[in-house]
PDB file as gemmi writes it, atoms N, CA and C in Angstrom:
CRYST1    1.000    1.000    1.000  90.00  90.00  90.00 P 1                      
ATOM      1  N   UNK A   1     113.862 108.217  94.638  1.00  0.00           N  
ATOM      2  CA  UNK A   1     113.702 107.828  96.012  1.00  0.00           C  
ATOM      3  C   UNK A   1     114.622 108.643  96.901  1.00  0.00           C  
ATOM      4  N   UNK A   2     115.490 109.284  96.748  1.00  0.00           N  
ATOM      5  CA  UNK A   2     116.542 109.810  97.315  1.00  0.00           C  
ATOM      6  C   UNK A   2     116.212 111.084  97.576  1.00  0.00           C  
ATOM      7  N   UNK A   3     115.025 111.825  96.847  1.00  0.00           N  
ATOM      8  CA  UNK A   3     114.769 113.303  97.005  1.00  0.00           C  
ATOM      9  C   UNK A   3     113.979 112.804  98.234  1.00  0.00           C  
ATOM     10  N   UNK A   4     113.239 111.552  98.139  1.00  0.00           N  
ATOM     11  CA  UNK A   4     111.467 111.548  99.023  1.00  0.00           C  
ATOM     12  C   UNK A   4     112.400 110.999 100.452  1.00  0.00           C  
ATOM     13  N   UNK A   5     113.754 110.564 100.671  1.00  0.00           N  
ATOM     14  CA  UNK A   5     114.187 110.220 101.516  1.00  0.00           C  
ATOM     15  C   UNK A   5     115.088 111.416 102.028  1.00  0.00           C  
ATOM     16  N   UNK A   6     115.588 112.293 100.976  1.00  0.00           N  
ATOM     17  CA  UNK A   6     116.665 113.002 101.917  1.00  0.00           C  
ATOM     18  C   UNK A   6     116.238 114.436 101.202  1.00  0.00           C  
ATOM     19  N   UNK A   7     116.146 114.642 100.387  1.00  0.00           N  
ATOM     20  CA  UNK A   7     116.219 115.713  99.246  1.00  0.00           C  
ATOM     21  C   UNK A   7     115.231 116.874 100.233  1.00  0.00           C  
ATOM     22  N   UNK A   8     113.923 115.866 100.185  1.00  0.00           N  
ATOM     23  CA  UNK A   8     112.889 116.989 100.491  1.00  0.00           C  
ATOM     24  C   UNK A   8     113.045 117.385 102.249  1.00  0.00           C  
ATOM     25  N   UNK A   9     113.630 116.664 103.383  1.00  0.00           N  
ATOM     26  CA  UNK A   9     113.683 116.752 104.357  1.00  0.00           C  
ATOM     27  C   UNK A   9     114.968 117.866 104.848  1.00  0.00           C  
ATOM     28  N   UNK A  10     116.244 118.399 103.677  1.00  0.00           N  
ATOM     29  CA  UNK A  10     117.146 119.112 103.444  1.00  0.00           C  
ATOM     30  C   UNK A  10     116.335 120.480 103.318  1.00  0.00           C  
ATOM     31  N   UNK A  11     115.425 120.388 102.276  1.00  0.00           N  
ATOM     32  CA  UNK A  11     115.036 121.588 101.576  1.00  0.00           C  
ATOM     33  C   UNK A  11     114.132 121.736 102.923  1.00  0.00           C  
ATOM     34  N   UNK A  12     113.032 121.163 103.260  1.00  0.00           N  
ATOM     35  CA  UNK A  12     112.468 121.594 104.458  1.00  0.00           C  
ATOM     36  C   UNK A  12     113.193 122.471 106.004  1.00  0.00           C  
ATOM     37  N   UNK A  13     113.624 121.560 105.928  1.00  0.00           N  
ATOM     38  CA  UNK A  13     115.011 122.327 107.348  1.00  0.00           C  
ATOM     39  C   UNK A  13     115.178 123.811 106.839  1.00  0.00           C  
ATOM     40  N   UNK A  14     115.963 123.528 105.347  1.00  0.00           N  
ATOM     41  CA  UNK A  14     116.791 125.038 104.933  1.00  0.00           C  
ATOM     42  C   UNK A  14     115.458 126.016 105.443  1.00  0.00           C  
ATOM     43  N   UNK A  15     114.021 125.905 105.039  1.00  0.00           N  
ATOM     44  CA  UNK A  15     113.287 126.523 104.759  1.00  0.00           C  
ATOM     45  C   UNK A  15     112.099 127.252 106.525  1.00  0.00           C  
ATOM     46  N   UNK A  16     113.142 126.303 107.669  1.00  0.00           N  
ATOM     47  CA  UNK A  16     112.774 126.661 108.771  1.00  0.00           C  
ATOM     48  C   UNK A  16     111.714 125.126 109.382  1.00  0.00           C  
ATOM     49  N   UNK A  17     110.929 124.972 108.341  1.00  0.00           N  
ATOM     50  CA  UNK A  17     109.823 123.813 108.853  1.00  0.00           C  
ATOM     51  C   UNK A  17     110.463 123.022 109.890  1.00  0.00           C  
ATOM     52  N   UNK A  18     109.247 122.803 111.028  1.00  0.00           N  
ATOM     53  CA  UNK A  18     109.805 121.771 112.015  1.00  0.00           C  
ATOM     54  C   UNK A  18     108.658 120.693 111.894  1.00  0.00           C  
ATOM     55  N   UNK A  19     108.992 119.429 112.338  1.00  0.00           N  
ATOM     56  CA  UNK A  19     108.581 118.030 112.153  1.00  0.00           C  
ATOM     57  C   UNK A  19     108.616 117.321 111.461  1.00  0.00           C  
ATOM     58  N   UNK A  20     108.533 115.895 111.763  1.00  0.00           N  
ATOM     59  CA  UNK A  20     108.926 114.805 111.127  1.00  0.00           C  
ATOM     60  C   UNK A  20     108.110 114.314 109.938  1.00  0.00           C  
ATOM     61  N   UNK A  21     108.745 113.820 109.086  1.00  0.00           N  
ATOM     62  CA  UNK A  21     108.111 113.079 108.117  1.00  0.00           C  
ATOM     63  C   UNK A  21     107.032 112.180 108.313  1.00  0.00           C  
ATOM     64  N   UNK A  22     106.236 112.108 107.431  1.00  0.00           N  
ATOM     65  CA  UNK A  22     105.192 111.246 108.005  1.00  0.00           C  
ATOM     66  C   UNK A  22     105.148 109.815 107.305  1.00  0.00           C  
ATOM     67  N   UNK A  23     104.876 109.012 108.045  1.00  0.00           N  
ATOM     68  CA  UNK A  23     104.966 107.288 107.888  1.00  0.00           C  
ATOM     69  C   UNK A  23     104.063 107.062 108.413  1.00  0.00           C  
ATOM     70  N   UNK A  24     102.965 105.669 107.839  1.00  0.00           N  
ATOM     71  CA  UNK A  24     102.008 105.504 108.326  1.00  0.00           C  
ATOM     72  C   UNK A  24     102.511 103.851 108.565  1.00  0.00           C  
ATOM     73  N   UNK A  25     101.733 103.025 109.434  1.00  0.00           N  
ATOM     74  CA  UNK A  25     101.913 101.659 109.820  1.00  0.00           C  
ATOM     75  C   UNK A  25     100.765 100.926 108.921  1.00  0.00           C  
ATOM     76  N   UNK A  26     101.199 100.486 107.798  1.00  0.00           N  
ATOM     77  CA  UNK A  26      99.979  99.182 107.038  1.00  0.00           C  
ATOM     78  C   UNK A  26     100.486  97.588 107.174  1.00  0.00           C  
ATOM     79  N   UNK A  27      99.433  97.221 106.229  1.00  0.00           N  
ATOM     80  CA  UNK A  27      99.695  95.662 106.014  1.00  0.00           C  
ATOM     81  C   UNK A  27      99.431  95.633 104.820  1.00  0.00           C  
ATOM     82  N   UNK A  28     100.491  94.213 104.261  1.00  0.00           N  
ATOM     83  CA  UNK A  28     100.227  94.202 102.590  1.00  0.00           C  
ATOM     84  C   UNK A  28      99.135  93.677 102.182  1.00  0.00           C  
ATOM     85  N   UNK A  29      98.681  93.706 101.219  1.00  0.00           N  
ATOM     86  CA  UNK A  29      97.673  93.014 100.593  1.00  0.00           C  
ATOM     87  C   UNK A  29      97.669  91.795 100.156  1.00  0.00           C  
ATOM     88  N   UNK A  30      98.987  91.307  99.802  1.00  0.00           N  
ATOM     89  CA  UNK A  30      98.852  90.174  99.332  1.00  0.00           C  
ATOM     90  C   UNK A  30     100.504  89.699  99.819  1.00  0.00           C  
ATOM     91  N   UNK A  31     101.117  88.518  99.720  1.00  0.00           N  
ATOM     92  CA  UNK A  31     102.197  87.673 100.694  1.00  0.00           C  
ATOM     93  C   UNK A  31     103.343  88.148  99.616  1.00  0.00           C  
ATOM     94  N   UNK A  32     104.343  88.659 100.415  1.00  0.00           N  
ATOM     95  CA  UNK A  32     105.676  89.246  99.343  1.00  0.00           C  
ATOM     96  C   UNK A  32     106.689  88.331 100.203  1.00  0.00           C  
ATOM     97  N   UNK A  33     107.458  88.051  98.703  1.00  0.00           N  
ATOM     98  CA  UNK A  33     109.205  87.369  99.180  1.00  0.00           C  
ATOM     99  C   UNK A  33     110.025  88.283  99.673  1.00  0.00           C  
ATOM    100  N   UNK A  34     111.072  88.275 100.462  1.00  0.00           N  
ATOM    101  CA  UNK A  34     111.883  89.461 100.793  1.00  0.00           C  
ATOM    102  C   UNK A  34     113.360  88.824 100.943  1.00  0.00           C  
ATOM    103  N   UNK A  35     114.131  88.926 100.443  1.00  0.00           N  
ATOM    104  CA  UNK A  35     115.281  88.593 100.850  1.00  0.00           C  
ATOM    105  C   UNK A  35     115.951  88.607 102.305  1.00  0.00           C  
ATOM    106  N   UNK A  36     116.151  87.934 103.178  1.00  0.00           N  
ATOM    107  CA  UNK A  36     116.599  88.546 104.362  1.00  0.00           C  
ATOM    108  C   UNK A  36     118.415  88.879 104.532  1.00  0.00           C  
ATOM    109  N   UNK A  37     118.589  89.701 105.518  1.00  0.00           N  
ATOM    110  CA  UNK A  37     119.575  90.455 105.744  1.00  0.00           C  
ATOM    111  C   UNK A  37     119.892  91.919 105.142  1.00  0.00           C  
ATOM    112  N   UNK A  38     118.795  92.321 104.315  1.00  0.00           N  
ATOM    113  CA  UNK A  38     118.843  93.837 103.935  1.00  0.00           C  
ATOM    114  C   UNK A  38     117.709  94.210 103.782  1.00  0.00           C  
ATOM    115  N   UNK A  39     117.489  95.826 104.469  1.00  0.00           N  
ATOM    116  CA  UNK A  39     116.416  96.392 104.119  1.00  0.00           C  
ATOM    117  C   UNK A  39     116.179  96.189 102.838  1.00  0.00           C  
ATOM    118  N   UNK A  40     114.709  96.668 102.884  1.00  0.00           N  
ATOM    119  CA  UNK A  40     114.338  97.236 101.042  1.00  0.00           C  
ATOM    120  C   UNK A  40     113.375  98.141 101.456  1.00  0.00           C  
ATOM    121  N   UNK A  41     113.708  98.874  99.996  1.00  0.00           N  
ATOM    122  CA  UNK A  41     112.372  99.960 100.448  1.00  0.00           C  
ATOM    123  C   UNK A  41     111.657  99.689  98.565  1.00  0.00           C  
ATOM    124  N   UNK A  42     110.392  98.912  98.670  1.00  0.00           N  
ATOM    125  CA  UNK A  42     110.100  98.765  97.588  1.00  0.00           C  
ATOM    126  C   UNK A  42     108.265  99.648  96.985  1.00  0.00           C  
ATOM    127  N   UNK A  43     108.691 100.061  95.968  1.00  0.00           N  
ATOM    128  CA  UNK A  43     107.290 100.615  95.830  1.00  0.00           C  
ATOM    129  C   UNK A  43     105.853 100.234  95.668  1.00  0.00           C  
ATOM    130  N   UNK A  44     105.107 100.909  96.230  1.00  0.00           N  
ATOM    131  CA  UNK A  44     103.782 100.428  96.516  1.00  0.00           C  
ATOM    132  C   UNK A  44     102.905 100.944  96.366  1.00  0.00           C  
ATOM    133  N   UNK A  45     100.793 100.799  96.470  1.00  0.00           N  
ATOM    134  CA  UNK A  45     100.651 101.478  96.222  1.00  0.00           C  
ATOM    135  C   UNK A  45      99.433 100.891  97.474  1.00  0.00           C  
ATOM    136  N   UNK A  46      98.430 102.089  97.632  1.00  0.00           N  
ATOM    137  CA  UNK A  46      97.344 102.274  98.511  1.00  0.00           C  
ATOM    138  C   UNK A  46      96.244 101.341  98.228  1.00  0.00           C  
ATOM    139  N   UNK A  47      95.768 100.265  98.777  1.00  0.00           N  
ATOM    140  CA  UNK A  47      94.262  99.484  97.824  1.00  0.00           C  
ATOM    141  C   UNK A  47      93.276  99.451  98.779  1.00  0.00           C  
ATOM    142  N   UNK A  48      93.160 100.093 100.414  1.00  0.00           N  
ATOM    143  CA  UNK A  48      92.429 100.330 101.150  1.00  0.00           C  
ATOM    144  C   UNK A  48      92.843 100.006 102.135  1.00  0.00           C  
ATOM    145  N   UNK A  49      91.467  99.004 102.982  1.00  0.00           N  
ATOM    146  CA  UNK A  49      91.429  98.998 104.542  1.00  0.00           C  
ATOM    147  C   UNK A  49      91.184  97.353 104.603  1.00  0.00           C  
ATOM    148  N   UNK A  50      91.833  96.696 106.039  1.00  0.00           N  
ATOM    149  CA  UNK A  50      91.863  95.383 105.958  1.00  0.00           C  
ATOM    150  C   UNK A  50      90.534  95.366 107.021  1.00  0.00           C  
ATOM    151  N   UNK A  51      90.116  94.281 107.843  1.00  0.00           N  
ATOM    152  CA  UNK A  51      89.013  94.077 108.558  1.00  0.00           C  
ATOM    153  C   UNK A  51      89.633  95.064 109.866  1.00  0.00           C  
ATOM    154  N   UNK A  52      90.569  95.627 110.152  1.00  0.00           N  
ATOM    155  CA  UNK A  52      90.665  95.806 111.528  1.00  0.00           C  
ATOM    156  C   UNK A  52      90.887  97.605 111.335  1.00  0.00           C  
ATOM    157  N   UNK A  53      90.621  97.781 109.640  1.00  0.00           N  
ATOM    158  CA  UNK A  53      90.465  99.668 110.060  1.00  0.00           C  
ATOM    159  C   UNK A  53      92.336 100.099 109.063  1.00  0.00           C  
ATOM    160  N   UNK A  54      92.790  99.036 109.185  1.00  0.00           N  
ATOM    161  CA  UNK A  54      94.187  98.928 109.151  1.00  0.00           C  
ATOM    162  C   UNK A  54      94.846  99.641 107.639  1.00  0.00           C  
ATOM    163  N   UNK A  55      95.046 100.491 106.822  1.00  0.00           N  
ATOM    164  CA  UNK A  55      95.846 100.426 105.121  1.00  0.00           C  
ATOM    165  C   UNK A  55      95.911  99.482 104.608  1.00  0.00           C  
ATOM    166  N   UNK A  56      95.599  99.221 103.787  1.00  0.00           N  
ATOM    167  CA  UNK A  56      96.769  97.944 103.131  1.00  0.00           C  
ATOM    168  C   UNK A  56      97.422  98.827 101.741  1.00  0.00           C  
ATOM    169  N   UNK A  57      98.106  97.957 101.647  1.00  0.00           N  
ATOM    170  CA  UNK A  57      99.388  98.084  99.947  1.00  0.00           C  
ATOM    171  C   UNK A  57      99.475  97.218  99.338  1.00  0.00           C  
ATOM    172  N   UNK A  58      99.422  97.521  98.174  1.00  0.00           N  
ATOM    173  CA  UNK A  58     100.382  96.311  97.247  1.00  0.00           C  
ATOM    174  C   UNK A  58     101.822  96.623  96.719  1.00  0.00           C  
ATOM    175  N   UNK A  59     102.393  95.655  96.084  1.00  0.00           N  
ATOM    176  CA  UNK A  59     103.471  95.870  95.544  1.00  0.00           C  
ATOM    177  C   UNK A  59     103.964  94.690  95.154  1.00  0.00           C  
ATOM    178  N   UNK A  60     105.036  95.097  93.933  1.00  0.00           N  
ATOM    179  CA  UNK A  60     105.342  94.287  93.047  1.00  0.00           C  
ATOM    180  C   UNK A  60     106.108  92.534  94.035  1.00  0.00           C  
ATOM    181  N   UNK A  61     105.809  91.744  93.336  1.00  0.00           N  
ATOM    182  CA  UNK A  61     106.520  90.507  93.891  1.00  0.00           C  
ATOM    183  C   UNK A  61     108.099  90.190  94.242  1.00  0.00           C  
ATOM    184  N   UNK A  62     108.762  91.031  93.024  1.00  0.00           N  
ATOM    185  CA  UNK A  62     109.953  91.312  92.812  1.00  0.00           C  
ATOM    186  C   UNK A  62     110.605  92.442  92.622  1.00  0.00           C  
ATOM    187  N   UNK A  63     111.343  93.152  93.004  1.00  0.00           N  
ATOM    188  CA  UNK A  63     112.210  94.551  92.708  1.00  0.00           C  
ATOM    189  C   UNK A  63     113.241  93.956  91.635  1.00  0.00           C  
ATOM    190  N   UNK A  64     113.764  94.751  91.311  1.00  0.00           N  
ATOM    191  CA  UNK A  64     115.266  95.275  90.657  1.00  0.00           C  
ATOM    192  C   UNK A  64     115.274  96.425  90.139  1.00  0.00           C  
ATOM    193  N   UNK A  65     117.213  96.623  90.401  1.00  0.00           N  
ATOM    194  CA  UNK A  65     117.474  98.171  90.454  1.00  0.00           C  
ATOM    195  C   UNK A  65     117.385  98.823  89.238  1.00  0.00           C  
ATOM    196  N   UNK A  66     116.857  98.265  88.414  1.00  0.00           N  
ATOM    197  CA  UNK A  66     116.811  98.593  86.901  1.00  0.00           C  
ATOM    198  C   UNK A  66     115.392  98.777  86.217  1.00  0.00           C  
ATOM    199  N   UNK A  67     114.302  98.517  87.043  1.00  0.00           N  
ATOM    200  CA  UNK A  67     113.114  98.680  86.834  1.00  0.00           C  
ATOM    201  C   UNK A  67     112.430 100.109  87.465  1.00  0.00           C  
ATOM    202  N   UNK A  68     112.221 101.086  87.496  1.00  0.00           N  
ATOM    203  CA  UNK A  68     111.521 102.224  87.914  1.00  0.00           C  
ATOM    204  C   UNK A  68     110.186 102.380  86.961  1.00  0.00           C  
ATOM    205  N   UNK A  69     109.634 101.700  86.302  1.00  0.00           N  
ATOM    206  CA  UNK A  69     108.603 101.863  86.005  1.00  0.00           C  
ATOM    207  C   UNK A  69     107.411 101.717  87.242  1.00  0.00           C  
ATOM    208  N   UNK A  70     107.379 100.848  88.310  1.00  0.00           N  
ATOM    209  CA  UNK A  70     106.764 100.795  89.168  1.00  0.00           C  
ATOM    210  C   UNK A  70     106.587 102.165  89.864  1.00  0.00           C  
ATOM    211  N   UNK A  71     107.671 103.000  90.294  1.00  0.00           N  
ATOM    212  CA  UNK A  71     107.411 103.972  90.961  1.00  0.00           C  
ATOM    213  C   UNK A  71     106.589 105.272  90.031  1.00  0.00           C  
ATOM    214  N   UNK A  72     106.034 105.096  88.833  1.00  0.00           N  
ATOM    215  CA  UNK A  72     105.238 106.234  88.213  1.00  0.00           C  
ATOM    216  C   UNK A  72     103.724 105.948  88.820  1.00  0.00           C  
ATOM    217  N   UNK A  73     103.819 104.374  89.269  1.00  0.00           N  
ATOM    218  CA  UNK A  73     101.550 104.261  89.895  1.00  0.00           C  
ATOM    219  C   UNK A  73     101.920 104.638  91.458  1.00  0.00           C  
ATOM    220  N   UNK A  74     103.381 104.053  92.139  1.00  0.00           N  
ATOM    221  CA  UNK A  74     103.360 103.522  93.256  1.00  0.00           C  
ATOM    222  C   UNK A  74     102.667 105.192  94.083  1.00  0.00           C  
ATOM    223  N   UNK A  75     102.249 104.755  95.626  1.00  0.00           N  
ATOM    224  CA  UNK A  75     101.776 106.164  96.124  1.00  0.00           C  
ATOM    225  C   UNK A  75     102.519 106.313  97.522  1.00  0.00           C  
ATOM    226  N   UNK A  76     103.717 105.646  97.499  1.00  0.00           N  
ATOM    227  CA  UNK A  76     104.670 105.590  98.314  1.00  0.00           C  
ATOM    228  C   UNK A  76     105.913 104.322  98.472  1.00  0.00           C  
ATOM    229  N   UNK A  77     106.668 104.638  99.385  1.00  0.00           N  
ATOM    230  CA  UNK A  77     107.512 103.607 100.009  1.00  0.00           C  
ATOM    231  C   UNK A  77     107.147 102.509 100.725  1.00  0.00           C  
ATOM    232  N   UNK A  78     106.891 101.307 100.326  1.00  0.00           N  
ATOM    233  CA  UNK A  78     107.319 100.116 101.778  1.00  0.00           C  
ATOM    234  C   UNK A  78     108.284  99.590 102.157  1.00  0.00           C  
ATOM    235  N   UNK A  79     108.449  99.962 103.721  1.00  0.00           N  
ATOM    236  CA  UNK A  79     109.559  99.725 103.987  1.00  0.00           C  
ATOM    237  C   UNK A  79     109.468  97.932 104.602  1.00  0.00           C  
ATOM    238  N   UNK A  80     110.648  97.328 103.729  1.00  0.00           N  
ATOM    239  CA  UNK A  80     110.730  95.582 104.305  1.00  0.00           C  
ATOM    240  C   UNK A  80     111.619  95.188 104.919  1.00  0.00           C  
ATOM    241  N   UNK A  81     111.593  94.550 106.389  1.00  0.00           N  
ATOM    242  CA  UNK A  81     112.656  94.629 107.139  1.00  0.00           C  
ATOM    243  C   UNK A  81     114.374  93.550 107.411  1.00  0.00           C  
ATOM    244  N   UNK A  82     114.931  93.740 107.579  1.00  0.00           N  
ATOM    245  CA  UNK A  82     116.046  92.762 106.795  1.00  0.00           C  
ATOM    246  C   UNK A  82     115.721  91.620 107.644  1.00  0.00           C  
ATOM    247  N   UNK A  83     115.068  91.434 108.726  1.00  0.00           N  
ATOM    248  CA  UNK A  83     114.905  90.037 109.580  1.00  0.00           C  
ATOM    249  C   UNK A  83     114.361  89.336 108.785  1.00  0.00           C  
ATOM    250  N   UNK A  84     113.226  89.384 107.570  1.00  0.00           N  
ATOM    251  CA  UNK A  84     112.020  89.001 107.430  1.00  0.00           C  
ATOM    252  C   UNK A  84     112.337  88.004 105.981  1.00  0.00           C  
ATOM    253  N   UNK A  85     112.024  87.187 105.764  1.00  0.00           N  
ATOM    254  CA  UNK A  85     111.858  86.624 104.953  1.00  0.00           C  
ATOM    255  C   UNK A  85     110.520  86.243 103.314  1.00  0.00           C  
ATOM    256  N   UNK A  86     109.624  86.359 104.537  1.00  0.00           N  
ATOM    257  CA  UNK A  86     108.666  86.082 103.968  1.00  0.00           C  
ATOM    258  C   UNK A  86     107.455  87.485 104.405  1.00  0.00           C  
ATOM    259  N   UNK A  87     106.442  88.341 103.884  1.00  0.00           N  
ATOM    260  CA  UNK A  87     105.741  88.970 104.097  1.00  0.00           C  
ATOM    261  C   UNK A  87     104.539  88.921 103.932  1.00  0.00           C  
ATOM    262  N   UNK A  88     103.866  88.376 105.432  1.00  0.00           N  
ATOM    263  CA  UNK A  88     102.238  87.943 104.709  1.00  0.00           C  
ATOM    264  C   UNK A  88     101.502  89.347 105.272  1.00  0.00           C  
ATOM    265  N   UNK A  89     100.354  89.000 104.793  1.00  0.00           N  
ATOM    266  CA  UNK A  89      99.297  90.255 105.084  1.00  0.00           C  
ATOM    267  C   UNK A  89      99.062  89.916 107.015  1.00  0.00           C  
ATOM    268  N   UNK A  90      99.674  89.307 107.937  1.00  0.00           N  
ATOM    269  CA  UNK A  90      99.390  89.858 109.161  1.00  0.00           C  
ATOM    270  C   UNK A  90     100.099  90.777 109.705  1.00  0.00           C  
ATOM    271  N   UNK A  91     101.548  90.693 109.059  1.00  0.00           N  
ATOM    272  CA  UNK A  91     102.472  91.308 109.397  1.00  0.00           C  
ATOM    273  C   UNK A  91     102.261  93.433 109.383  1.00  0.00           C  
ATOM    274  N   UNK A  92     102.485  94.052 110.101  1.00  0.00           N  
ATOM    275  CA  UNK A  92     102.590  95.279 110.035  1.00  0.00           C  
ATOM    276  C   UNK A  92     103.995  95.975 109.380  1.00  0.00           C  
ATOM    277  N   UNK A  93     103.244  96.902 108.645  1.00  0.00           N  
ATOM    278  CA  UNK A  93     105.170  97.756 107.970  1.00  0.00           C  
ATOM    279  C   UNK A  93     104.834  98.565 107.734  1.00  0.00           C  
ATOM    280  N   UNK A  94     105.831  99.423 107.833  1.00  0.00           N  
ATOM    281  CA  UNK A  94     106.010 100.738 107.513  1.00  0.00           C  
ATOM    282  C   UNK A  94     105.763 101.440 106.295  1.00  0.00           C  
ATOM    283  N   UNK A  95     105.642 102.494 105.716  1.00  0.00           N  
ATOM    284  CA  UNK A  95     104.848 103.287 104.646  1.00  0.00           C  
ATOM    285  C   UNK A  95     105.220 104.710 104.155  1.00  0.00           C  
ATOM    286  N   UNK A  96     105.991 104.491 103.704  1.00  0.00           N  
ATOM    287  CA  UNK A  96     106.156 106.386 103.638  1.00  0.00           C  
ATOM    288  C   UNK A  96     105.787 107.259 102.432  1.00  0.00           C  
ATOM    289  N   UNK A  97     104.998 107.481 102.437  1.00  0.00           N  
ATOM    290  CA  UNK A  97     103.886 107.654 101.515  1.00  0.00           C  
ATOM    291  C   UNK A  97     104.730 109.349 100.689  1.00  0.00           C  
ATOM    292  N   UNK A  98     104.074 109.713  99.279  1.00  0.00           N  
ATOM    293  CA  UNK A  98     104.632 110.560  98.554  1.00  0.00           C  
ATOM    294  C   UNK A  98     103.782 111.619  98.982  1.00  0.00           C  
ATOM    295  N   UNK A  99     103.081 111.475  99.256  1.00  0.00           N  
ATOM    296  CA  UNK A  99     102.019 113.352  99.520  1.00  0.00           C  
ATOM    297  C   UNK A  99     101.211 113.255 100.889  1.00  0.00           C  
ATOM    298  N   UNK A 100     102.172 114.630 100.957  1.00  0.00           N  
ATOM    299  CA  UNK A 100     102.050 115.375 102.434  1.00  0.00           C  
ATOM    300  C   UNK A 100     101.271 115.604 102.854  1.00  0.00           C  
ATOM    301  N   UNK A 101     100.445 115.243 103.666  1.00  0.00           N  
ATOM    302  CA  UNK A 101      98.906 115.805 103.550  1.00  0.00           C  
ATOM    303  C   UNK A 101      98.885 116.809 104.911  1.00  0.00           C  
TER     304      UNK A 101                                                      
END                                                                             
């Protein structure tokens, strides 16, 4: 996670490229717990479009820092926000997906 957050945006610069990373705005697929008072950035993956045109994602129910098997399907980052407690599918979030298109 650390290359797709900092690694590759270093090497880009060195290499002249200008503009920002790309993040897309989805909704989850299904209702996630979130701890509140800290971000998370937990992995996810693409399962389509909701009624309004919108991404959706899934992702695991639970993280821990000791599990990376998730990130070999996931097809990006969701980002979960530290206000939030609870994450249902109306809610909008952030996405930072692994390939550049």
């Amino acid at each position: 996670m650390g290359w797709h957050l900092f690694g590759r945006a270093i090497v880009d610069a060195l290499q002249g490229a200008t503009g920002k990373p790309r993040k897309m705005i989805v909704s989850s697929a299904v209702n996630l717990r979130h701890k509140p008072g800290r971000c998370e950035l937990r992995p996810a993956r693409l399962v389509g479009f909701d009624l309004r045109g919108r991404a959706t994602v899934t992702a695991e129910a639970a993280t821990y820092s000791g599990r990376v098997s998730p990130l070999a399907d996931a097809d990006g980052l969701l980002l979960l926000p530290s206000e939030a407690d609870q994450i249902d599918t109306s809610m909008l979030l952030e996405f930072l997906p692994f390939e550049e298109s």
